[in-house]
N, CA and C of each residue as an Amber inpcrd file, in Angstrom:
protein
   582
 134.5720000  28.4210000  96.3140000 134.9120000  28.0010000  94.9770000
 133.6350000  27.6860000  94.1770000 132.4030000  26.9350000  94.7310000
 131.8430000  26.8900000  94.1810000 130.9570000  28.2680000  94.0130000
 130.6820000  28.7880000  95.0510000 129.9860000  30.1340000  94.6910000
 130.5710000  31.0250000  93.0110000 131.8730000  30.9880000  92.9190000
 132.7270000  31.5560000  92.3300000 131.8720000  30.8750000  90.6990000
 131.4530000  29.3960000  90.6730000 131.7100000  28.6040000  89.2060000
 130.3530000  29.1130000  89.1630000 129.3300000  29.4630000  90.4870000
 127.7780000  29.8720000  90.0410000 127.7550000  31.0150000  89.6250000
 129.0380000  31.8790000  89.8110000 128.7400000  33.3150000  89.2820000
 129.2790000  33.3940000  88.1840000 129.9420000  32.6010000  87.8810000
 130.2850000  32.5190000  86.5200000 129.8260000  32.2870000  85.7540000
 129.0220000  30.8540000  86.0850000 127.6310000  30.8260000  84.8160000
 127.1740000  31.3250000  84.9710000 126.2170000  32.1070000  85.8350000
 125.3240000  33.6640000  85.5940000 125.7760000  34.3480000  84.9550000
 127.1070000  34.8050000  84.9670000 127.6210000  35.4800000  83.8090000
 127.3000000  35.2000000  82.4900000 127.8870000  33.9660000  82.5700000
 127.7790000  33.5580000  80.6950000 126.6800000  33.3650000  80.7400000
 125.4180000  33.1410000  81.2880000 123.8300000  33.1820000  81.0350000
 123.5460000  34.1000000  80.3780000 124.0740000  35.4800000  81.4610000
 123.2940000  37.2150000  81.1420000 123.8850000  37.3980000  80.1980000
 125.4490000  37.1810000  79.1760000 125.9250000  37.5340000  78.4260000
 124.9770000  36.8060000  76.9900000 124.7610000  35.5440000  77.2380000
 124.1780000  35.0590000  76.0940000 122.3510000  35.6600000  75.7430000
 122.0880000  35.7070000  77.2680000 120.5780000  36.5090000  77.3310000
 120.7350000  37.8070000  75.9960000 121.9780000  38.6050000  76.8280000
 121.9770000  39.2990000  76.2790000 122.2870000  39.5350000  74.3260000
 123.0190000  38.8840000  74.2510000 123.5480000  38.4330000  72.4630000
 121.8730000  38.0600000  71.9300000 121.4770000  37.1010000  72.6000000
 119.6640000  37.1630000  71.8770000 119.1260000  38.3250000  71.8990000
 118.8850000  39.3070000  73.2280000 118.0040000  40.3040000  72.8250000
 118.5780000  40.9740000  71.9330000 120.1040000  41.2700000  71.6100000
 120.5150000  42.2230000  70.8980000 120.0760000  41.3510000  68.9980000
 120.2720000  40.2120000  68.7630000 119.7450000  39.5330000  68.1020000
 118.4890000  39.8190000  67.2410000 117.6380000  39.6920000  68.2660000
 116.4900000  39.7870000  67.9710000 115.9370000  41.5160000  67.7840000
 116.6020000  42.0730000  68.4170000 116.5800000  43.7900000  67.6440000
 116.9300000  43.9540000  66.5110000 117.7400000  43.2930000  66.1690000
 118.6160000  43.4530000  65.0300000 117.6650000  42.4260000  63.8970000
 116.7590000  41.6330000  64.3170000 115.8820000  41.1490000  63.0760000
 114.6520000  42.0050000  62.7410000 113.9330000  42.5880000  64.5100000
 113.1340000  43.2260000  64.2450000 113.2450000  44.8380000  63.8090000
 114.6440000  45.2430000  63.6220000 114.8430000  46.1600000  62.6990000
 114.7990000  46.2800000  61.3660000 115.1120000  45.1140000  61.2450000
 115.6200000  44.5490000  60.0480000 114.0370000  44.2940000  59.0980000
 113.5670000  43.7870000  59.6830000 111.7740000  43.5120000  59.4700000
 110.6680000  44.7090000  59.3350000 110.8870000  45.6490000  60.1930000
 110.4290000  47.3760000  60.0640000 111.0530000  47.9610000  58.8730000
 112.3320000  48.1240000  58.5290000 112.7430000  48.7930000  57.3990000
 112.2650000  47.7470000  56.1190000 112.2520000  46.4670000  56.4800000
 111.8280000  45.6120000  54.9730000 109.9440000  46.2310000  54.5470000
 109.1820000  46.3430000  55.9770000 108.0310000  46.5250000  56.0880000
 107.7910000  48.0550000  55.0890000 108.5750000  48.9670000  55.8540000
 108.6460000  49.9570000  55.7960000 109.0890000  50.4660000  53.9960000
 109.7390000  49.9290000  53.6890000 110.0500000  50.1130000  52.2150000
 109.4520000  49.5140000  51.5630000 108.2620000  48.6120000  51.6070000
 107.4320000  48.4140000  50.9590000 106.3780000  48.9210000  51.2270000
 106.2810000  49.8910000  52.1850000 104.7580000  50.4940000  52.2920000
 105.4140000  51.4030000  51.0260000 106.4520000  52.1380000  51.5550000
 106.6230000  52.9670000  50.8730000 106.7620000  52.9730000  49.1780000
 107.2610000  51.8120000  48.7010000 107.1330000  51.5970000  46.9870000
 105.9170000  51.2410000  46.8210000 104.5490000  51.0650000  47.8060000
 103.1920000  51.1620000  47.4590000 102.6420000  52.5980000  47.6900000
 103.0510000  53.5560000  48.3590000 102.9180000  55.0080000  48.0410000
 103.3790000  55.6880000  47.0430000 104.8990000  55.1930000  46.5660000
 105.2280000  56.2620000  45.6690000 104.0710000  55.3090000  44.4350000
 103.7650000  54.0660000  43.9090000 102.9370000  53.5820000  42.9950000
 101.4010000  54.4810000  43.2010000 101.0170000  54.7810000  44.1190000
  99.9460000  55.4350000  44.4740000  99.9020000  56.8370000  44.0090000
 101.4410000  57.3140000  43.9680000 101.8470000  58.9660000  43.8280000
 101.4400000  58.8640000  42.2760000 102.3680000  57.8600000  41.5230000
 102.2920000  58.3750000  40.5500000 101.1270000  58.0600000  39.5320000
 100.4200000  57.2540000  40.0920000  99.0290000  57.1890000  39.4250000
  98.2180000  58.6320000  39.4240000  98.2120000  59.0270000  41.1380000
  97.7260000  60.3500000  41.2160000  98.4740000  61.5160000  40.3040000
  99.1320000  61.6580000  40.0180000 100.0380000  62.3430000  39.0740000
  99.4900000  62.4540000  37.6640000  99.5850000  61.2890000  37.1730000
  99.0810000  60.8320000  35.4890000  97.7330000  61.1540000  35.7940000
  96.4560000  61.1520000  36.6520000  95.4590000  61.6160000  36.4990000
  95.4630000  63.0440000  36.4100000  96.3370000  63.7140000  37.6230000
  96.2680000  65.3170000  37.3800000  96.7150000  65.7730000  36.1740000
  97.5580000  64.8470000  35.4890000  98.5420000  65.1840000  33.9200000
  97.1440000  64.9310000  32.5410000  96.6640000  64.2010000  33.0190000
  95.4720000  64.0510000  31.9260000  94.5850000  64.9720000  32.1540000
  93.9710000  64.9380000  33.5100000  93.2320000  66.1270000  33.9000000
  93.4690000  67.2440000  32.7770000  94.8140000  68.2910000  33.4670000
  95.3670000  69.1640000  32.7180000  95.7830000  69.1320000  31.1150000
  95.6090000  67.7570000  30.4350000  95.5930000  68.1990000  29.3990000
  94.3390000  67.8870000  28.7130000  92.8620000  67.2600000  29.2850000
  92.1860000  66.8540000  28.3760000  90.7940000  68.3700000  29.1320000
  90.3600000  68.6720000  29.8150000  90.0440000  69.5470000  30.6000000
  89.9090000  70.5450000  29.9490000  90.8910000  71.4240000  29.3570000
  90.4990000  72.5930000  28.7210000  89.7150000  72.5710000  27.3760000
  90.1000000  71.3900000  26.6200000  89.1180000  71.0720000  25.3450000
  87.9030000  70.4370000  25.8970000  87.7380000  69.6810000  26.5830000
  86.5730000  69.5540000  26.8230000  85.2160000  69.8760000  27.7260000
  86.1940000  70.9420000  28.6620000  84.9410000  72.2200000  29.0560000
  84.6880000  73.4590000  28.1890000  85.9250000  73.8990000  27.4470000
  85.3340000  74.8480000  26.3620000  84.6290000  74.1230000  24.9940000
  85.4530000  73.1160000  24.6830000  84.5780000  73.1940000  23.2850000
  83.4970000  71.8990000  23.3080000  83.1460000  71.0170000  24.4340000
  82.4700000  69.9560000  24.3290000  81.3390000  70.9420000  25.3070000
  81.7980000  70.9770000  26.2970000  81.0440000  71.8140000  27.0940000
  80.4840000  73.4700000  27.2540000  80.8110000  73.9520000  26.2330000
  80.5770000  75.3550000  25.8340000  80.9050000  76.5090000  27.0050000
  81.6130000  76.0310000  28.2810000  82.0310000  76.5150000  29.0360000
  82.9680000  78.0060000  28.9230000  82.3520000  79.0120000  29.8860000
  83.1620000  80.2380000  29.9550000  84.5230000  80.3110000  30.2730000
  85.8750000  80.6540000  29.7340000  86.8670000  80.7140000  30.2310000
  87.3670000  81.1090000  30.8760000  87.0460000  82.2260000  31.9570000
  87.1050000  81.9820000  33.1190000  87.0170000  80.1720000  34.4460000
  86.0730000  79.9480000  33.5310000  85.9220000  78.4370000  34.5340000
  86.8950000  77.1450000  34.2260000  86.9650000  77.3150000  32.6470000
  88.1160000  76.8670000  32.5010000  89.0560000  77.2370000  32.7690000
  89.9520000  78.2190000  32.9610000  91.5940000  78.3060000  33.8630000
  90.8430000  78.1470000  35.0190000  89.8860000  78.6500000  36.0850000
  90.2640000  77.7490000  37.4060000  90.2540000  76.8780000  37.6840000
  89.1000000  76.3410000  37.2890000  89.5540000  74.3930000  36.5190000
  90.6800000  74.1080000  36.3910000  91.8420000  74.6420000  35.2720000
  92.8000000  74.2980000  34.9750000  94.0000000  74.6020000  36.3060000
  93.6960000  75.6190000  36.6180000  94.7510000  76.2140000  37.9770000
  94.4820000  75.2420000  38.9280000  93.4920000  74.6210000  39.1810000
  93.1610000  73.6490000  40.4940000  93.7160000  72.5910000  40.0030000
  93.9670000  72.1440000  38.9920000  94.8330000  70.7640000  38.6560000
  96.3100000  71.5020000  38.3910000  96.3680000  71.6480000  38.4150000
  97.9260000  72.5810000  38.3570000  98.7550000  72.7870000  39.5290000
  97.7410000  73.5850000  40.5090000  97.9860000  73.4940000  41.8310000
  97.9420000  72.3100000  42.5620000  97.2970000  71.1400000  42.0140000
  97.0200000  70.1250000  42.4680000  98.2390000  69.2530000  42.4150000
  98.6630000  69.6160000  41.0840000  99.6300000  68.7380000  40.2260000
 100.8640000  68.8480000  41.2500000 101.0840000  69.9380000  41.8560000
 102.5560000  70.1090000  42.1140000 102.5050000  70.3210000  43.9520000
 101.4330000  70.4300000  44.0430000 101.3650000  70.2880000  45.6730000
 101.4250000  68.7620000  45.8390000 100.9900000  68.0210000  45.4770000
 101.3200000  66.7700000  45.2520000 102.2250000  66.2320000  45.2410000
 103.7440000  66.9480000  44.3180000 105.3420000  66.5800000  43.9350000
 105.7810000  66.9440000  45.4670000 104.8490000  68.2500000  45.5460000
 105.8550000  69.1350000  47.0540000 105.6390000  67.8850000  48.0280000
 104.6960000  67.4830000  48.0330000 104.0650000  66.6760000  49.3590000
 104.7880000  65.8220000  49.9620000 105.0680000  64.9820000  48.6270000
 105.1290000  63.5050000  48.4810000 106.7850000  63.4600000  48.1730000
 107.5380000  64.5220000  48.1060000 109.2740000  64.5490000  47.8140000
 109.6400000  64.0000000  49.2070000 109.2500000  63.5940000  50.1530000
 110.3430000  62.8510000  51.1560000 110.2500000  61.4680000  51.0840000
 109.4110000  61.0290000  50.1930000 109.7270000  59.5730000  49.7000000
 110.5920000  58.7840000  48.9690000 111.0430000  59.5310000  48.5080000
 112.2130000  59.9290000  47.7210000 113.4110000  59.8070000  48.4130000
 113.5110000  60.5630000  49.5790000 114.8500000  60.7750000  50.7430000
 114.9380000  59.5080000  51.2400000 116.1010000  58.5200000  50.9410000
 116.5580000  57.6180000  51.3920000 117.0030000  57.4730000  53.1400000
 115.6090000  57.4540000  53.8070000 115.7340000  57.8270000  55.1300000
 116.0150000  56.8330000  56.1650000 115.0890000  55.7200000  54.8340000
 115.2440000  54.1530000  56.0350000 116.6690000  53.8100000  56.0810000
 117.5570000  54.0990000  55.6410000 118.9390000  53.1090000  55.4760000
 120.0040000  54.2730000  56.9170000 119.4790000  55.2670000  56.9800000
 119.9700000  56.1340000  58.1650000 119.1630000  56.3070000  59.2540000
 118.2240000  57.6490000  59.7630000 117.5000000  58.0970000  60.7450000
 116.2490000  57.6540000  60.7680000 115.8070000  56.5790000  61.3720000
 114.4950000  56.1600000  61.6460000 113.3760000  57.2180000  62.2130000
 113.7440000  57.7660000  63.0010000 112.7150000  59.2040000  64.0120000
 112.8010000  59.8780000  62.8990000 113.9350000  60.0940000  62.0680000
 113.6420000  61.3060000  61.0420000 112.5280000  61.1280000  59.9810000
 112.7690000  59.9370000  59.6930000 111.6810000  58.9880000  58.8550000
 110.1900000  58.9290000  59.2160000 110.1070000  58.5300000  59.8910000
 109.0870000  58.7460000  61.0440000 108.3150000  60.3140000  60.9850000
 109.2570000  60.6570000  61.1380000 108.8530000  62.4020000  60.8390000
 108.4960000  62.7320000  60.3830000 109.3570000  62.7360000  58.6420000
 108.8750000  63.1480000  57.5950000 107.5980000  62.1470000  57.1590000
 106.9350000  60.8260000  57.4690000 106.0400000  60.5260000  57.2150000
 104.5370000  61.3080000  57.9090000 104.9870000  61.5680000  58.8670000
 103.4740000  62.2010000  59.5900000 103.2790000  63.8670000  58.9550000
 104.5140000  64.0580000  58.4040000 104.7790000  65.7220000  57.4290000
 103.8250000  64.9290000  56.0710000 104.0170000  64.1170000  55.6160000
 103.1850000  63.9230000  54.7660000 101.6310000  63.9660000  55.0850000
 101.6960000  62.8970000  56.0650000 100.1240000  62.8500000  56.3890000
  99.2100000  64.2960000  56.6690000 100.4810000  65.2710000  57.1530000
  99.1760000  66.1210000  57.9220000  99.2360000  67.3690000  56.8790000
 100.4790000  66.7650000  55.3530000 100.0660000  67.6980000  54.1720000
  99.0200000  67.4470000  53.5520000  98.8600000  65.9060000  53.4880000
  97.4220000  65.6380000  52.2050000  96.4100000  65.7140000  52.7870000
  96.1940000  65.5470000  54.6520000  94.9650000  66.1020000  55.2390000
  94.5210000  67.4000000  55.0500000  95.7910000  68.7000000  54.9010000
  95.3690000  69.9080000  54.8360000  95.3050000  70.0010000  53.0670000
  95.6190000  69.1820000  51.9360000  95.3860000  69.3970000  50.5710000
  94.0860000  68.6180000  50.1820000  93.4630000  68.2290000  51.0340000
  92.3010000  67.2170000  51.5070000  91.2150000  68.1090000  51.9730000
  91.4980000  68.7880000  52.5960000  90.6110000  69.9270000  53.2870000
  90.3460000  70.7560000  52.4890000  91.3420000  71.5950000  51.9250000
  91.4790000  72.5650000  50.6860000  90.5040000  72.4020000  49.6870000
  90.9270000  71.1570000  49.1990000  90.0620000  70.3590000  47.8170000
  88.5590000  70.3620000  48.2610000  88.0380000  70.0030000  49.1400000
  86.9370000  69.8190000  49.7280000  86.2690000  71.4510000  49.8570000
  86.9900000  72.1310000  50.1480000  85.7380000  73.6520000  50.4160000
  86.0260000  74.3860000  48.4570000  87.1880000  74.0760000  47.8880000
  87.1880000  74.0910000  46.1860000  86.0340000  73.7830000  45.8230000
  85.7800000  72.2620000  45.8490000  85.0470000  71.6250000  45.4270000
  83.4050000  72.3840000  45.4630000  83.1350000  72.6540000  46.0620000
  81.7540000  72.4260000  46.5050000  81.1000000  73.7390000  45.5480000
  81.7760000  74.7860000  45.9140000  81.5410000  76.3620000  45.0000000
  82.1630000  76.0740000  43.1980000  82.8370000  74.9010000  43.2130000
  83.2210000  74.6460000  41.6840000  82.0490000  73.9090000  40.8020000
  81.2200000  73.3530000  42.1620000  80.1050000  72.3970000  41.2570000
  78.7150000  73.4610000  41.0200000  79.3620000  74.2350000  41.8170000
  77.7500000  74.7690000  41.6600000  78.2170000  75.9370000  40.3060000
  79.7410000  76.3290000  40.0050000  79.6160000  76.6920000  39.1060000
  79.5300000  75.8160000  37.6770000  80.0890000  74.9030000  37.8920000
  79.7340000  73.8180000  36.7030000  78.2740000  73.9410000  36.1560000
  77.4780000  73.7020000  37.5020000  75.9980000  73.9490000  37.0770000
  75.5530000  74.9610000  36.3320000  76.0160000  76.3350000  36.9520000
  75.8250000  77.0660000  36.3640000  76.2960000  77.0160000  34.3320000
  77.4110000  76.8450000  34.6010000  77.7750000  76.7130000  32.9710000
  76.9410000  76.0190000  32.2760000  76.6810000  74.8330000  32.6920000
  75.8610000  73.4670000  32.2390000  74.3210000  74.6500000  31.5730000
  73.9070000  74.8180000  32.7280000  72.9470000  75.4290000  32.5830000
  72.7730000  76.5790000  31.3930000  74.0510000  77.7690000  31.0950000
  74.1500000  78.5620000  30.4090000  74.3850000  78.3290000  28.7210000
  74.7040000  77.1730000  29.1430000  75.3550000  76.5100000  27.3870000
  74.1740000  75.5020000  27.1390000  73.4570000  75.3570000  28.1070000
  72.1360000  74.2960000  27.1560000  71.6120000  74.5020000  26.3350000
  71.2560000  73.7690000  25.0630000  70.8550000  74.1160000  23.6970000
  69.1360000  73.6750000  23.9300000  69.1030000  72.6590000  25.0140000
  67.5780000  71.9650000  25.0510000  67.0390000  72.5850000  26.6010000
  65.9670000  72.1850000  26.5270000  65.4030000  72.5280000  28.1840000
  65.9530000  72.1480000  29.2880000  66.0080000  71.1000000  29.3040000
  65.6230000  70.5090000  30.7860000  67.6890000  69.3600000  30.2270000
  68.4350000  69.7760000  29.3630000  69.5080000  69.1260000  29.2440000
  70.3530000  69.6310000  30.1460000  70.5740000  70.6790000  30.7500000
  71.3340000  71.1120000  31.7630000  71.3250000  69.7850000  33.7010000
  69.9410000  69.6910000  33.5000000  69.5020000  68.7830000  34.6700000
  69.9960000  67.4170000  34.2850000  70.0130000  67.1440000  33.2530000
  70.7300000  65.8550000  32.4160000  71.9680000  65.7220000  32.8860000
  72.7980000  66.6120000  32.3800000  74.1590000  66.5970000  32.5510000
  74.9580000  66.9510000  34.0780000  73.5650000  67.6940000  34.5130000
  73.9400000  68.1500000  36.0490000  73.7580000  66.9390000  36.7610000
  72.9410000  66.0440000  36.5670000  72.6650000  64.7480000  37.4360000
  73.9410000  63.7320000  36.9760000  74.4920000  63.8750000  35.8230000
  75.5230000  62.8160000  35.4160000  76.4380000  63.6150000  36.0670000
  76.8700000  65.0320000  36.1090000  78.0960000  65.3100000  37.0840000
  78.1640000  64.7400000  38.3590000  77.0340000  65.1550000  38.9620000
  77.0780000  64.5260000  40.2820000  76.8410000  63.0460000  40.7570000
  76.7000000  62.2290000  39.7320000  77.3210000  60.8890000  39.7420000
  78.4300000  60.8320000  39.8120000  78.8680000  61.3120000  38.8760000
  80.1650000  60.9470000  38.4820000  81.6160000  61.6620000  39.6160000
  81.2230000  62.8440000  40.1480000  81.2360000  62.8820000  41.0940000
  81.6740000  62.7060000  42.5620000  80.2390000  61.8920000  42.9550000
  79.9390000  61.3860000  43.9030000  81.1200000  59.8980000  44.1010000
  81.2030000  59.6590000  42.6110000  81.8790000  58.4520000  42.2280000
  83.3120000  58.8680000  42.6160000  83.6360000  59.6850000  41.8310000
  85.0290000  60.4770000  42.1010000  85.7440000  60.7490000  43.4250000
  84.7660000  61.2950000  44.3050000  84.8050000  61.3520000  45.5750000
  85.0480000  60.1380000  46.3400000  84.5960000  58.6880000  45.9290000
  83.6700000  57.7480000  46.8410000  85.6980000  57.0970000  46.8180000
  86.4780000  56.8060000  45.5910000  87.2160000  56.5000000  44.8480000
  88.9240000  57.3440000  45.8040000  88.5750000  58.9670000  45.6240000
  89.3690000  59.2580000  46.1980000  89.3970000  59.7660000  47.7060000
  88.6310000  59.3870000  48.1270000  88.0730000  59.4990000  49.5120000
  89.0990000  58.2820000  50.3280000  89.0200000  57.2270000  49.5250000
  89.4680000  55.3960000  49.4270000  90.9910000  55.7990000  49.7880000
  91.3040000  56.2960000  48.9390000  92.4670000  56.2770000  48.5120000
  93.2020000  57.4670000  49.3810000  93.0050000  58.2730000  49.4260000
  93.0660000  59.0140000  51.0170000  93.1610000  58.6370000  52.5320000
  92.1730000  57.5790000  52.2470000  92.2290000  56.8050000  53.6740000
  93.2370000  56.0720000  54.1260000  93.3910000  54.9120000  52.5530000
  94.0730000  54.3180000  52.6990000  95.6540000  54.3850000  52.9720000
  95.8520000  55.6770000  51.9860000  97.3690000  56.3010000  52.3190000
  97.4720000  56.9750000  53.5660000  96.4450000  58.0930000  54.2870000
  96.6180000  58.2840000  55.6730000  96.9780000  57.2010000  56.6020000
  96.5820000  56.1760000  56.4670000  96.3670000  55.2120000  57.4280000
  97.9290000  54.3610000  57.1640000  98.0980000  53.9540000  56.2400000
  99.4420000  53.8010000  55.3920000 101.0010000  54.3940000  56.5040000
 100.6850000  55.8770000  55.7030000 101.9070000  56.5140000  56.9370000
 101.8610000  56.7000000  57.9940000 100.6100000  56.8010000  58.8660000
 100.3320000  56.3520000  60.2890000 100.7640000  55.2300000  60.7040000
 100.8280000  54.1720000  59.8250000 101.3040000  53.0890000  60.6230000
 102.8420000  52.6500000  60.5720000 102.9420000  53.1910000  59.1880000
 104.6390000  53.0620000  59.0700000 105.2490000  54.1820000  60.5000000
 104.9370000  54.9660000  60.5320000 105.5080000  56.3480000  61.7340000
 105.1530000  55.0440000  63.2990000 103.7960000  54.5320000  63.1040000
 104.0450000  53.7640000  64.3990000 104.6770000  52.7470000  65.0110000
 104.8310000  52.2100000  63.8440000 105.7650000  50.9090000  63.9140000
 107.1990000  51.5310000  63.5240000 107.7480000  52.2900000  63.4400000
 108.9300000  53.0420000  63.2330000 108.9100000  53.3120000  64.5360000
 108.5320000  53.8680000  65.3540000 108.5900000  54.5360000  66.4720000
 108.1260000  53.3740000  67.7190000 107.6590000  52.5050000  67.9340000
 107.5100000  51.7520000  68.2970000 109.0730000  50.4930000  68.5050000
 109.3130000  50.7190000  67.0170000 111.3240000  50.0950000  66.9660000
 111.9340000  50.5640000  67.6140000 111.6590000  52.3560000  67.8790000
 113.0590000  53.4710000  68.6370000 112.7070000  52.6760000  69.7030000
 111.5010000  52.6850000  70.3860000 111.0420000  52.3380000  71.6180000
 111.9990000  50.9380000  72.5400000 112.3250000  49.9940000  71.7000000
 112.6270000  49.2000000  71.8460000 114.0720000  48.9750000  72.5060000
């Protein structure tokens, strides 16, 4: 009889053990998706800043490499095509933020975040071998439209400040969002784990 009343409270022990762990899943789920949707309304704020720059880009860009900058038009549309292309690889990228994923499939979520990451690494890469053959045509233009001597080296040294600056800025901001959905995907996946 008494064996009988000790297995009984073991019972109701493991049952209550159990009601906590299930408990406590149920907060630390609860705490990942709160986490998690606020990384994410600090990405899409991130998106659309990047956006309004490519939107200004594209509209201030063509007046002011042809007619401030005396630039060939040829250099202006690829100029313009690289923010263009920029503009909307960007929308493509960044559309699963959008998909209300946290309130259903966590792994799917998860998913589509590392689909992001390993898009803006490869629109990251892209931009980077663009870049490099675009400055040296800049130079060139700079150079072709100088009215003074040595003003081409002027303006060529303020590009590559500015630049360098540009780079230093979205380099930041790259990081920071890689690192961003890396951690949301780990701590998402880290919850399945659980």
């Amino acid at each position: 009889m008494e064996e009988h009343m000790e297995l009984q409270e073991m019972r109701e022990q493991l049952e209550l053990l159990k009601a906590q762990v299930a408990k406590q899943q149920l907060v630390n789920d609860l705490n990942v998706r709160k986490m998690a949707k606020d990384k994410v309304s600090k990405l899409k704020f991130k998106f659309w800043w990047k956006l309004a720059i490519c939107l200004f880009g594209i509209a201030y860009c063509p007046w002011a490499i042809r007619e401030v900058m005396g630039a060939s038009l040829g250099f202006t549309l690829v100029t313009e095509a690289f923010l263009v292309v920029a503009f909307f690889f960007e929308i493509i990228t960044h559309k699963d933020l959008w998909n209300d994923h946290l309130n259903t499939n966590m792994a799917d979520f998860s998913r589509r975040m590392l689909r992001i990451k390993k898009l803006n690494a490869m629109w990251f890469k892209w931009g980077m071998i663009f870049i490099f053959p675009w400055f040296a045509w800049f130079i060139y233009e700079v150079y072709k439209a100088s009215v003074y001597e040595y003003q081409w080296v002027a303006i060529g040294i303020g590009g590559l400040i500015g630049g360098l600056i540009g780079f230093a800025i979205g380099y930041r901001l790259y990081r920071t969002e890689q690192d961003a959905l890396q951690e949301l995907s780990e701590q998402v996946n880290g919850l399945q784990e659980e």
